[in-house]
N, C-alpha and C positions, 0 to 999 in steps of 0.2 A: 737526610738527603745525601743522596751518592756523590761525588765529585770524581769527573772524571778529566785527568791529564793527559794531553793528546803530543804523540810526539813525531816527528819524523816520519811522515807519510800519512801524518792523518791531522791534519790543522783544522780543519772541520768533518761533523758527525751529519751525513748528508740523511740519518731516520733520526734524526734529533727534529722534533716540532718546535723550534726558537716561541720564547712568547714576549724575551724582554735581553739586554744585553745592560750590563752595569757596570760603570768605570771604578774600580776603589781603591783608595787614597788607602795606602799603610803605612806604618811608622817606621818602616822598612827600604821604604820608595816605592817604585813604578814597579807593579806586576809584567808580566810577561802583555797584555791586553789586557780587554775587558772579558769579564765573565759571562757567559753564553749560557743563561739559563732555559728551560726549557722541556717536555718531556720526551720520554722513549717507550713507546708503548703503554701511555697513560701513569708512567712513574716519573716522577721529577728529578732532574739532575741537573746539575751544572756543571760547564764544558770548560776547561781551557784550554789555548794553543801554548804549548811549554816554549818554541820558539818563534811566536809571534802568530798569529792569522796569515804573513806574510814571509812567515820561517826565515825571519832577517834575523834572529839572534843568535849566536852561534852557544852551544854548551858549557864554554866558561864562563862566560856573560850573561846567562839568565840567572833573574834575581828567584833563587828559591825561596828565599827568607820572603820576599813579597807576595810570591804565586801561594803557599801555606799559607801564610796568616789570612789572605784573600782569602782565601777557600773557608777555612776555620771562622772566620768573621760573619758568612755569609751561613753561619751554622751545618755545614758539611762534619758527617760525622766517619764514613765513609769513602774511599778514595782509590782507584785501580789509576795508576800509573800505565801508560801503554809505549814501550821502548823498542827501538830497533838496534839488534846487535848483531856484533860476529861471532861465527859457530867458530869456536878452538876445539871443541868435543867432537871428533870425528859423525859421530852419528846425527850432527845439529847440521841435519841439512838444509840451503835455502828455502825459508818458507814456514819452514816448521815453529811451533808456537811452542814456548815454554813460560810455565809459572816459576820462577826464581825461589830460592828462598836463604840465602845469603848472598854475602856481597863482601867485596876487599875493597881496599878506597886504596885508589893511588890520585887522586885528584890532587891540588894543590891552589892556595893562593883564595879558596871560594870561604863564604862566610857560611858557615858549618855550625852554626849554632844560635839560641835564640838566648843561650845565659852568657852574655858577655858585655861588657861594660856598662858604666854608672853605677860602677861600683858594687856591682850585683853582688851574690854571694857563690863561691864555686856549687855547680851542679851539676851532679854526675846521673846519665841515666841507662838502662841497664838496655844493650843491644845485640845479647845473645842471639837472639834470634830477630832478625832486621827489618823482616815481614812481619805484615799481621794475618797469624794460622786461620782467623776466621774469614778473614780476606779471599786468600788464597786459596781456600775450601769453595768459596761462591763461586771464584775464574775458576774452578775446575770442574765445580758442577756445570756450572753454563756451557763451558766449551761440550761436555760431555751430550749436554743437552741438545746444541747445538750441532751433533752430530761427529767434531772436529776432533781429529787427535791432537794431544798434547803428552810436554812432557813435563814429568811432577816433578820438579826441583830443580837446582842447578847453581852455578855461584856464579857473580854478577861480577866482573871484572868493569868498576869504574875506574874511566882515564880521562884525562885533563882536556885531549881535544885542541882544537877544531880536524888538527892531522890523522889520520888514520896510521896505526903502528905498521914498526919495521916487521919483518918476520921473527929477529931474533927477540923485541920483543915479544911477540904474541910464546915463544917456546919459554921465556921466563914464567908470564899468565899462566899456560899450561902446569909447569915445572911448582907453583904455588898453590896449582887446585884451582886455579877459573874453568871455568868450562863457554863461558862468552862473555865479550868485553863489550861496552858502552859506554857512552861519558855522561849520561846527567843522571845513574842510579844515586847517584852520592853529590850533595849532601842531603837529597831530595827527603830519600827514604829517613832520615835521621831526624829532620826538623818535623818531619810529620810523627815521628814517636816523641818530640818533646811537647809538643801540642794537643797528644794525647788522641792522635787519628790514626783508624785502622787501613792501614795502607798497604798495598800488594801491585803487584806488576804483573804485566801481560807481555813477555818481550818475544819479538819476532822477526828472528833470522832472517836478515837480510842478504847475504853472504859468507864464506867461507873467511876465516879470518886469514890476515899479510902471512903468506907464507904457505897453507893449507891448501889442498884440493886445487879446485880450480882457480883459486886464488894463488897460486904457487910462485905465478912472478909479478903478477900484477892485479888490482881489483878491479872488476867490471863497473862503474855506474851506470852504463846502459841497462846492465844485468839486475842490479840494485832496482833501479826505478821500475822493469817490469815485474819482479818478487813483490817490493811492495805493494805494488796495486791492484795485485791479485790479493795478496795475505792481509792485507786493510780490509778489503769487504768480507773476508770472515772474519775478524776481527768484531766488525760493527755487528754481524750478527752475534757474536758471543756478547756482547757488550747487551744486545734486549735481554738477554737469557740472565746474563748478571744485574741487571734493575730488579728485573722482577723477583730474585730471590733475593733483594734488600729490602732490610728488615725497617731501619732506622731510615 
C-alpha cells in the first residue's frame, strides 16, 4: 500500500475517495493526526497531513519517529513525501516540480533515529543514497505521464525552521551544493530507510530562495500561497499516475 506524506500546501487529497480515518497510538507518541485511508483511482493509499489537517505544527515539532512508524504499522510499503522548497538553483523557478535525490541535514535538536536508547545496540545504516531509486523512478514516470515537466535530481537542503533563511545563508547552501532548501526532508527520509520503506519526494518550488531573483530583498507569501495552489493541483494529478504504477 502506498503512503502518501502531505506537506505544506496540501493537508488534504481532494481525488482521494476517504473510506475510513484511524487514530494510532505509537511507542513514539502522537503522530502528526490520524491516517486518511482511502483510494485514488481505485488503488489504496493512505494520506497524512505532515503538519496537522489544520498545518498548526510547525517543522521542528513534527513528530517523524510517529508519522513512520504509523505508516509502517499500518503496512505501508511504499511512501512519496510531497515538500515545498526554495529554488537556490537559478533555473528552479516558482512552480517547477523536482524529484530530489540527496539531501545535507543542517537540522538540529530532532529525534533522528529509531536505534537509540534502552540500551539498544549501536546501528549504523548505509545512506548513500537517501531516496529510494525505485521510488523516484514511479514520481517520474507519472509526472511524465501526467504530461508535467520536472526536474530529475537535485539536493535537498534541510533547515531547522520555522524562519526562513537570511540570504547570506542561502549563498553558504548554494557554496555546499544544495540546490533547494526545506525543513522536514530530514530526519524524515532517514527514519523511513531504517524501517526499511521506499521513500522519495516530490518537492515543489514555492519560491525563489532569501536573497535570489525575485526574492532579492524580501519573500512574497502572497506569491507563495498563489504558486502553491496552482502547483498542488498538478501535483494531485501526478499523485493518480503514481498509485497506479504501484506495485506493492
Amino acid at each position: 500500500m502506498l503512503g502518501i506524506i502531505g506537506g505544506t500546501g496540501l493537508t488534504q487529497l481532494a481525488n482521494l475517495e476517504i473510506t475510513h480515518r484511524q487514530v494510532i497510538r505509537t511507542p513514539y507518541g502522537e503522530p502528526s493526526g490520524a491516517l486518511t485511508f482511502g483510494k485514488i483511482k481505485d488503488h489504496e493509499v493512505v494520506f497524512m497531513a505532515r503538519h496537522g489537517y489544520g498545518h498548526s505544527i510547525p517543522p521542528h515539532e513534527v513528530n517523524y519517529q510517529a508519522n513512520l512508524w504509523a505508516l509502517h504499522a499500518q503496512g505501508v510499503k511504499n511512501v512519496v513525501s510531497i515538500a515545498t522548497v526554495g529554488g537556490i538553483n537559478p533555473d528552479y523557478e516558482p512552480g517547477a516540480i523536482v524529484i530530489p535525490d540527496q539531501i545535507i541535514d543542517y537540522t538540529h535538536g530532532r529525534k533522528a533515529t529509531f536505534y537509540d536508547g534502552n540500551g539498544r545496540p549501536v546501528t549504523h545504516i548505509d545512506f548513500t543514497e537517501p531516496y529510494c531509486e525505485k521510488m523516484r523512478a514511479q514520481c517520474m514516470q507519472a509526472a511524465s505521464l501526467a504530461g508535467e515537466k520536472f526536474i530529475d535530481g537535485g539536493v535537498y537542503a534541510a533547515v531547522q525552521g520555522p524562519r526562513l533563511e537570511t540570504a547570506a545563508e542561502i549563498n553558504r547552501l548554494d557554496r555546499d551544493g544544495a540546490t533547494m532548501v526545506g525543513m522536514t526532508g530530514m530526519p524524515e527520509a532517514v527514519l523511513a530507510r531504517e524501517l526499511g520503506l521506499c521513500y522519495a519526494a516530490i518537492a515543489v518550488v514555492a519560491n525563489h530562495a532569501a536573497g535570489r531573483n525575485s526574492s532579492k530583498h524580501a519573500i512574497s507569501f502572497e506569491e507563495i500561497d498563489v504558486v502553491l495552489k496552482q502547483a498542488m493541483q498538478r501535483v494531485r494529478i501526478i499523485l493518480e499516475h503514481v498509485v497506479g504504477l504501484d506495485g506493492d
